[in-house]
C-alpha positions in Angstrom: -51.3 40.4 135.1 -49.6 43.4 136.3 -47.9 45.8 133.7 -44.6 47.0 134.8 -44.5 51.0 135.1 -41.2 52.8 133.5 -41.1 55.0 136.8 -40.3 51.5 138.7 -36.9 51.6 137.1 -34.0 49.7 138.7 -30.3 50.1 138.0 -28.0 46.7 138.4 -24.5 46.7 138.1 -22.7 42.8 137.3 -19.0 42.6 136.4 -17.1 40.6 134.0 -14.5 39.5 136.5 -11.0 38.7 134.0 -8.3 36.5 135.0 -5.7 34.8 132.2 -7.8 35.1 129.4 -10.9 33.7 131.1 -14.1 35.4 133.1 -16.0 34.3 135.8 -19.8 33.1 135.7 -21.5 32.3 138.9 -24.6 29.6 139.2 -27.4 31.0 141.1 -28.3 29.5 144.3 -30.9 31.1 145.1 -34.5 29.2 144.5 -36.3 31.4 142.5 -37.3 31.5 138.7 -33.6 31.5 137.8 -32.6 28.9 139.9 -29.7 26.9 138.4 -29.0 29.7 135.9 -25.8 30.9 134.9 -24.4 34.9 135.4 -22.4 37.6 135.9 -22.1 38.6 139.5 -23.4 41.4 140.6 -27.0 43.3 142.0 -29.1 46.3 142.6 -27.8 49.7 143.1 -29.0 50.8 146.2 -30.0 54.6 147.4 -27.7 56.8 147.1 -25.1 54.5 145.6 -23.2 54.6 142.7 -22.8 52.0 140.3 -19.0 51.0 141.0 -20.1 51.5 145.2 -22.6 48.8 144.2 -20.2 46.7 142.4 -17.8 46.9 144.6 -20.3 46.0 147.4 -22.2 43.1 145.6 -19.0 41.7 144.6 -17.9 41.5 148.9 -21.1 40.2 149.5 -21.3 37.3 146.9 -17.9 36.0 146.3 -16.1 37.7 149.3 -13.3 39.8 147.0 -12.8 43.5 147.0 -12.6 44.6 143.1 -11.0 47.4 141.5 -14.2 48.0 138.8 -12.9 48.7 135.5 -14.2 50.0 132.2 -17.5 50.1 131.3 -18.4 47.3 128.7 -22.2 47.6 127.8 -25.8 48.0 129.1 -28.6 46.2 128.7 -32.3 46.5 129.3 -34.9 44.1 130.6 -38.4 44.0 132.8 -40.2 42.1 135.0 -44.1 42.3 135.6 -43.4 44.8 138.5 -39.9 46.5 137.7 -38.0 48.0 134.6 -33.9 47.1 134.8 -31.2 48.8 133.4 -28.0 46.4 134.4 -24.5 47.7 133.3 -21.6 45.9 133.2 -18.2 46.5 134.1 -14.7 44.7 133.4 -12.4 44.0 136.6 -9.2 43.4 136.2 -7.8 43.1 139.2 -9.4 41.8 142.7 -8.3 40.9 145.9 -9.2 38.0 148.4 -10.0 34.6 147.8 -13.1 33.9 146.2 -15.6 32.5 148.5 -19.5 31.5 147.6 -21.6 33.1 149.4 -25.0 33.6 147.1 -24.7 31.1 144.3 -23.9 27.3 143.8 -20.6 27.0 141.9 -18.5 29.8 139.7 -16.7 28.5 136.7 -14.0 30.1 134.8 -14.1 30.3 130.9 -12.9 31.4 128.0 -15.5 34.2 125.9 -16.2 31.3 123.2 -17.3 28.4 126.1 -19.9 31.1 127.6 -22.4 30.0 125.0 -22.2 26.1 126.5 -24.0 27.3 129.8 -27.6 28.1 130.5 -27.7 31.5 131.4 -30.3 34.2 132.4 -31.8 36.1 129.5 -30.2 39.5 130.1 -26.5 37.9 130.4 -26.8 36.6 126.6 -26.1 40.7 126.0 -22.8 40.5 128.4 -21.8 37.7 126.5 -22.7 39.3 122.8 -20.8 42.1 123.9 -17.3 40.0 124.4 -17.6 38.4 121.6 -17.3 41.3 119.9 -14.4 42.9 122.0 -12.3 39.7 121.3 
C-alpha cells in the first residue's frame, strides 16, 4: 500500500448551491468508488486557477449554470492513498442557466435537516455539519 505524501496536495472547490431555503446535492455518475454517492458539486482547482475560477468552471461543466460564487462557508481535509485534499466550500446564491446533468445521475433539492437522509461521500458530512450550524 502506498502512503500518500503531504507535497501531493490537491485543492477542490464544491458549492452549496441555495435556492428558497433548499441546496442542491448531486448523485455521482461516474463509476468509481463513490459511485451512487451523494455531494456537493464541484472539482479540482487546476494550474493556475483560483478557487472561484474553478468553481465557476466545474459548476459549467457539471450542471451547465454560470454561478456568482459566494461566501466562503468551511474547509475540510481528507486523503487518498496517492493524494492529500483540501476541498472548500462556497455558498451561491445566485446562478444562471438551466440546470442540466452532465457528470452525475440525478440532483435533488433539500432542506439542511433532509441532508442527513442521503448517502453521501465522507468529506461532504463536514459541508453538511457546517449548515447545520449556520441555520
Amino acid at each position: 500500500m502506498q502512503n500518500c505524501d503531504p507535497q501531493n496536495k490537491r485543492l477542490i472547490a464544491a458549492a452549496v448551491i441555495e435556492k428558497d431555503g433548499k441546496v442542491l446535492i448531486a448523485q455521482r455518475a461516474k463509476r468509481d468508488a463513490f459511485f451512487g454517492k451523494w455531494e456537493f458539486p464541484g472539482g479540482k482547482v487546476e494550474e493556475g486557477e483560483t478557487l472561484h475560477e474553478c468553481l465557476k468552471r466545474e459548476i459549467r461543466e457539471e450542471l451547465n449554470i454560470d454561478v456568482e460564487v459566494g461566501e466562503y462557508i468551511c474547509s475540510t481535509s481528507f486523503s487518498t492513498r496517492k493524494y492529500m485534499f483540501e476541498m472548500s466550500v462556497f455558498r451561491v446564491k445566485k446562478y444562471h442557466g438551466d440546470i442540466q446533468l452532465k457528470e452525475h445521475s440525478a440532483i435533488e433539492w433539500l432542506s439542511p435537516q433532509e441532508l442527513y437522509l442521503y448517502d453521501f461521500t465522507k468529506p461532504d458530512y463536514s459541508i453538511i455539519e457546517a449548515l447545520q450550524e449556520k441555520k
